[in-house]
N, CA, C and O of each residue as an XYZ file, in Angstrom:
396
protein
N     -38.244     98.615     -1.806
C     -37.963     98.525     -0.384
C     -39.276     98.762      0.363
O     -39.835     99.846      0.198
N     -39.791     97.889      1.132
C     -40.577     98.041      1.845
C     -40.967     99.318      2.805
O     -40.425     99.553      3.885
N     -41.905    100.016      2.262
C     -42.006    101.523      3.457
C     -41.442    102.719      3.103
O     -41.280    103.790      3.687
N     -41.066    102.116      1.551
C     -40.318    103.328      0.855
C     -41.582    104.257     -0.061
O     -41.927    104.035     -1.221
N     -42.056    105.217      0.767
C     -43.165    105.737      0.061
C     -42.987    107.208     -0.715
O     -41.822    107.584     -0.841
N     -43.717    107.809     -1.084
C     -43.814    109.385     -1.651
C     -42.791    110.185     -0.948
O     -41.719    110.579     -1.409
N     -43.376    110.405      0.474
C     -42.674    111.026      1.085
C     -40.977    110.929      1.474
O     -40.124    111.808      1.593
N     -40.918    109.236      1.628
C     -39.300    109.076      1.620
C     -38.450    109.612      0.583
O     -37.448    110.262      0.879
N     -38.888    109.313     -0.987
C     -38.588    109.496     -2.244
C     -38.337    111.498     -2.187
O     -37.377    112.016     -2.758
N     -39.349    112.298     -1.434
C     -39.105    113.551     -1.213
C     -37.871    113.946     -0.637
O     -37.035    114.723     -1.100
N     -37.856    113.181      0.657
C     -37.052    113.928      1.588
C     -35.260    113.022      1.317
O     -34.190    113.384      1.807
N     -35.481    111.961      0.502
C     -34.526    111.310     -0.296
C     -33.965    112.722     -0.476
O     -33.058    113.228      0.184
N     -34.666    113.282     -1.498
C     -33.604    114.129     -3.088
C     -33.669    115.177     -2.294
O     -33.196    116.224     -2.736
N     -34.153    115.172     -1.186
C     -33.705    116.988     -0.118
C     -32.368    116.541      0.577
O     -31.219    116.956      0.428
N     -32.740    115.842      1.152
C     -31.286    115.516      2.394
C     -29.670    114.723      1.933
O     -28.513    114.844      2.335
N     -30.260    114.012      1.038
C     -29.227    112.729      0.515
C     -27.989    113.338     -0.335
O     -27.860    114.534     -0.594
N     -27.317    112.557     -0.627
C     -26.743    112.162      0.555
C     -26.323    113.371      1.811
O     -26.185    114.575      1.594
N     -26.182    112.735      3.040
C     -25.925    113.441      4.335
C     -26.240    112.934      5.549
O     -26.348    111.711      5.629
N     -26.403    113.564      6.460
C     -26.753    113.614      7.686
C     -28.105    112.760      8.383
O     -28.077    112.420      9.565
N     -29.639    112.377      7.209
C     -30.485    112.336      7.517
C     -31.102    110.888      7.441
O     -31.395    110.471      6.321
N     -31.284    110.226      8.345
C     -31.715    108.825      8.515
C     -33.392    108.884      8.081
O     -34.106    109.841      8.379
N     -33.759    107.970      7.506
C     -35.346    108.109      7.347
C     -36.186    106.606      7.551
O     -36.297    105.773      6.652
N     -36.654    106.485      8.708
C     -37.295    105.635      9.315
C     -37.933    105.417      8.715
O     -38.575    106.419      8.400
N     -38.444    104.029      7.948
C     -39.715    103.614      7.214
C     -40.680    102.750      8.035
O     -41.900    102.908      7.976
N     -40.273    102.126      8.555
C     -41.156    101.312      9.711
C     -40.201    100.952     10.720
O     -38.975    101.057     10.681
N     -41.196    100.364     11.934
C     -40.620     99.922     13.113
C     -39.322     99.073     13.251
O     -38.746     99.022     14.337
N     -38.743     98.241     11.886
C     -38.067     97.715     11.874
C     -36.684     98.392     11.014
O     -35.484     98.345     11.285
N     -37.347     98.961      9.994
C     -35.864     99.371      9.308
C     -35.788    100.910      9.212
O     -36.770    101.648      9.139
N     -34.701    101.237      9.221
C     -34.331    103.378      8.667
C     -33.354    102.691      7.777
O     -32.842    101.572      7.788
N     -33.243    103.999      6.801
C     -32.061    103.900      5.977
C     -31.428    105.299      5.839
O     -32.057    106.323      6.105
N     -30.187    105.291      5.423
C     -29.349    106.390      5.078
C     -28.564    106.105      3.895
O     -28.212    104.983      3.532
N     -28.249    107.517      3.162
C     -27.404    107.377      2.452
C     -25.851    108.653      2.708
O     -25.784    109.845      2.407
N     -25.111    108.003      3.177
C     -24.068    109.004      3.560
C     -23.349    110.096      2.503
O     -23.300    109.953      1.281
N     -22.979    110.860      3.025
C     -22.046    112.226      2.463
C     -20.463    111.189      2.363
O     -19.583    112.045      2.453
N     -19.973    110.217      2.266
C     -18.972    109.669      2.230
C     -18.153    109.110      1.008
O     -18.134    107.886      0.885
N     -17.435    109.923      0.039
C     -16.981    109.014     -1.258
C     -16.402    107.811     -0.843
O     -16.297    106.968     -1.735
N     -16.076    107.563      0.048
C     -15.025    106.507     -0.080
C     -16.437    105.138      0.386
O     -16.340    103.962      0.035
N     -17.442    105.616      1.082
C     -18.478    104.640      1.484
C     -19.312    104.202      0.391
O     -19.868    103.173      0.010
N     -19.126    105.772     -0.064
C     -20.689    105.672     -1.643
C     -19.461    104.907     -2.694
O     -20.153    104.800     -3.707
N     -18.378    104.439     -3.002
C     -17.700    103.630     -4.041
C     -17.663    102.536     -3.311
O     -17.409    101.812     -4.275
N     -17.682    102.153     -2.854
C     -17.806    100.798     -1.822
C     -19.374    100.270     -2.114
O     -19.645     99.082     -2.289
N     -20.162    101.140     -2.133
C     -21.772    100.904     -2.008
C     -21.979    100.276     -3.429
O     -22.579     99.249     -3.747
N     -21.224    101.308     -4.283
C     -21.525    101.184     -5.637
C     -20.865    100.507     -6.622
O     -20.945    100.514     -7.850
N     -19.805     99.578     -5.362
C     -18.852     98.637     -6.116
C     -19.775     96.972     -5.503
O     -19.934     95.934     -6.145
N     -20.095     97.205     -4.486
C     -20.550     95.600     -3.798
C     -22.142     95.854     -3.400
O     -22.739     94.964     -2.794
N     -22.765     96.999     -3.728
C     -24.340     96.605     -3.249
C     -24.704     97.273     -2.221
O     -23.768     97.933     -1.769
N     -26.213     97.450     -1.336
C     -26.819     97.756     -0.356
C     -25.318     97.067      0.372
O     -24.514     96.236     -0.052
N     -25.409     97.922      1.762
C     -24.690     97.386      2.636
C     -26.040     98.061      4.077
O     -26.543     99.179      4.188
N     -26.221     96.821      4.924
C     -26.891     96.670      5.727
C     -25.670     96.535      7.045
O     -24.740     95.737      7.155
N     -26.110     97.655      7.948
C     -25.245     98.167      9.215
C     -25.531     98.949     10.220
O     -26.433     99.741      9.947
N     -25.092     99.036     11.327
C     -25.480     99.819     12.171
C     -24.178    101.506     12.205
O     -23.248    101.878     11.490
N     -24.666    101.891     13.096
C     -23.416    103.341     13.290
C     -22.690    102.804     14.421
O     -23.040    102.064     15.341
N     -21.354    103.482     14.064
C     -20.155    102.916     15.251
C     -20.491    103.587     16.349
O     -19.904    103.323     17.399
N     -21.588    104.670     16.305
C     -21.710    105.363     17.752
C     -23.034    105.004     18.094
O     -23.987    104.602     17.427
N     -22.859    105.255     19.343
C     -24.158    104.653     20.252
C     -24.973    106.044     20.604
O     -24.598    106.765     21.529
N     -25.761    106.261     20.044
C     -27.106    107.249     20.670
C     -27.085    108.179     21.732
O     -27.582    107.713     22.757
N     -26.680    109.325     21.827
C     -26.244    109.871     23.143
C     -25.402    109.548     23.660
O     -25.611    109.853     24.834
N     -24.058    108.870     23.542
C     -22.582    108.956     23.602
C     -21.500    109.745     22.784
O     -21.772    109.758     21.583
N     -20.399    110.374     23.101
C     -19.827    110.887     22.387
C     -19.246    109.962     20.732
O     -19.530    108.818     20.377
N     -18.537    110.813     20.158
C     -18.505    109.878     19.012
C     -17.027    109.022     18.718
O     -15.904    109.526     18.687
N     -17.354    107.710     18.534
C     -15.745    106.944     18.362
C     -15.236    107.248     17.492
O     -15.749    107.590     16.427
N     -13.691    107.163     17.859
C     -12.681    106.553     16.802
C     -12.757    105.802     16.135
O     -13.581    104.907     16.319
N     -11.860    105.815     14.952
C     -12.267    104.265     14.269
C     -11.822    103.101     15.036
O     -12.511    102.111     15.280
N     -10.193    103.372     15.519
C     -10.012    102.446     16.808
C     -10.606    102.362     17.820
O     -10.385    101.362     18.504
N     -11.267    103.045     18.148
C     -12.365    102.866     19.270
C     -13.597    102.212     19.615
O     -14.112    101.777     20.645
N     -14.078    102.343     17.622
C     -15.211    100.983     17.130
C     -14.341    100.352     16.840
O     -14.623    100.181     15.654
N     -13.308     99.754     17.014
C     -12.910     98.975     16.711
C     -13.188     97.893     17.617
O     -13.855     96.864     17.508
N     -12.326     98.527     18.771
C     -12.418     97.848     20.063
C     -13.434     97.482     20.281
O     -13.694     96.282     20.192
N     -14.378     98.428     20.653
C     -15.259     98.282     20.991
C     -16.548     97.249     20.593
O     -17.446     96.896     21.358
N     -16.417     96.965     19.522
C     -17.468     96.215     18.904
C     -16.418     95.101     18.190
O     -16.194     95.065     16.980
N     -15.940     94.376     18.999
C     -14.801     93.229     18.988
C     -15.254     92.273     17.984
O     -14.535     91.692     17.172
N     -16.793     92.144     18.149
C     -17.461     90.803     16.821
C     -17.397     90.952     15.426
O     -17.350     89.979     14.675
N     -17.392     92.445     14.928
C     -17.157     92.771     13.867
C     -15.601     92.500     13.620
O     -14.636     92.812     14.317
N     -15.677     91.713     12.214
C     -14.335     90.878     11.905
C     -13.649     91.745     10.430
O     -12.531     91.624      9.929
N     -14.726     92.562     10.043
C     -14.700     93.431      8.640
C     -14.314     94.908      9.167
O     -14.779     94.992     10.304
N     -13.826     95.800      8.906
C     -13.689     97.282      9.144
C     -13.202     97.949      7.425
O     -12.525     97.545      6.479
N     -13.883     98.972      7.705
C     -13.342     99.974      6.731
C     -13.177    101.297      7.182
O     -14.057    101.699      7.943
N     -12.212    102.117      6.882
C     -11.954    103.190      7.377
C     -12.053    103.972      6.236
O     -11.426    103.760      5.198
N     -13.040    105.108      6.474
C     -13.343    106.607      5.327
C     -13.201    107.462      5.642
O     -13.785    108.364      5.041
N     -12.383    107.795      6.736
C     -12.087    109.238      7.500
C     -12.600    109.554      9.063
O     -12.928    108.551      9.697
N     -12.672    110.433      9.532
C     -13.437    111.179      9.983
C     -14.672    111.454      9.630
O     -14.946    111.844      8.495
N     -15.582    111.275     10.597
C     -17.014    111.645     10.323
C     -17.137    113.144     10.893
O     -16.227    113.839     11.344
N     -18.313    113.417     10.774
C     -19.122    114.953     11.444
C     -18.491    115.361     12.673
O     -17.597    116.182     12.877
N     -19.056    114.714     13.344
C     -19.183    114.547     14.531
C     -20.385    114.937     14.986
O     -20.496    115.100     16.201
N     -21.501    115.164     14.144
C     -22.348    115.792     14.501
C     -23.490    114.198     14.378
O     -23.050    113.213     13.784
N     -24.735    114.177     14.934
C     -25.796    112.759     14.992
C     -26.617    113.155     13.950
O     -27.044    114.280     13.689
N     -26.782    112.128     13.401
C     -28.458    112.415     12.260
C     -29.128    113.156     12.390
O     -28.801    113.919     13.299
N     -29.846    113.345     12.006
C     -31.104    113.996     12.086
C     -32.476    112.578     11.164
O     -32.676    112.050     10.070
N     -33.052    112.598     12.613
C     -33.964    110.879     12.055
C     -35.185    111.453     11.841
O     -35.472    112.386     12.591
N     -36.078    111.088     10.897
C     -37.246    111.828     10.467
C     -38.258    110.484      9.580
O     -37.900    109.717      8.686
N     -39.725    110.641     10.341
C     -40.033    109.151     10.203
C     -41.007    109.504      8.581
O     -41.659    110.549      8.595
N     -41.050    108.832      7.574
C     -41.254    109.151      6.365
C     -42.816    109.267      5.976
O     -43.267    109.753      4.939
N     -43.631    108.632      7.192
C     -44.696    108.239      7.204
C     -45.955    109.592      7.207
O     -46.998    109.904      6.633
N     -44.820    110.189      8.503
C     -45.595    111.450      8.976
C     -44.773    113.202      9.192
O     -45.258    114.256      9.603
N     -43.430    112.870      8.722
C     -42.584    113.391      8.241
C     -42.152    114.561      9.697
O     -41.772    115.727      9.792
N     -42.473    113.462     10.629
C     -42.161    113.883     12.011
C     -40.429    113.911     12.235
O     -39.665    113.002     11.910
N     -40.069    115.146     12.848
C     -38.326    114.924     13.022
C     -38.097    114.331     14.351
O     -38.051    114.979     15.397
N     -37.873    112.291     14.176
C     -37.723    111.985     15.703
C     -36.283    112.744     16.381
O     -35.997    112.621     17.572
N     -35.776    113.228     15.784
C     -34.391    113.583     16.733
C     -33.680    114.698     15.305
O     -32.598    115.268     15.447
């Protein structure tokens, strides 16, 4: 994976799975979630490339609520309840905590 360096590979086997997004460059972050029902899904069909049902400084949706809300998405899966709590984003490069 492109931007996947030393340091990602560190803070990989500290945080993972969980809470912690790790920015590799300007274009991509990745996560690996605290979720069985996401991580057998992952590990039945592959990388899955996605965004979060919540928006950045908004409270956090329902699943019916991303549902609605993001009307173009034609796929859903439901794994529970999340945190409720936001990432913690940390850029791998310089191992700065953006948020």
């Amino acid at each position: 994976l492109e931007g996947w360096n030393e340091n990602a590979e560190e803070l990989a086997k500290k945080y993972w799975p969980g809470r912690t997004t790790l920015v590799l460059n300007k274009d991509v972050a990745v996560r690996m979630p605290n979720q069985q029902g996401l991580l057998d899904l992952i590990n039945n069909i592959g990388t899955i490339y996605m965004t979060s049902a919540n928006i950045s400084g908004e409270p956090q949706l329902t699943y019916d609520e991303a549902v609605e809300k993001f009307k173009e998405i034609k796929q859903h899966y439901n794994f529970g309840e999340g945190s409720g709590q936001p990432s913690t984003i940390i850029d791998v490069n310089t191992k700065e905590v953006l948020r």
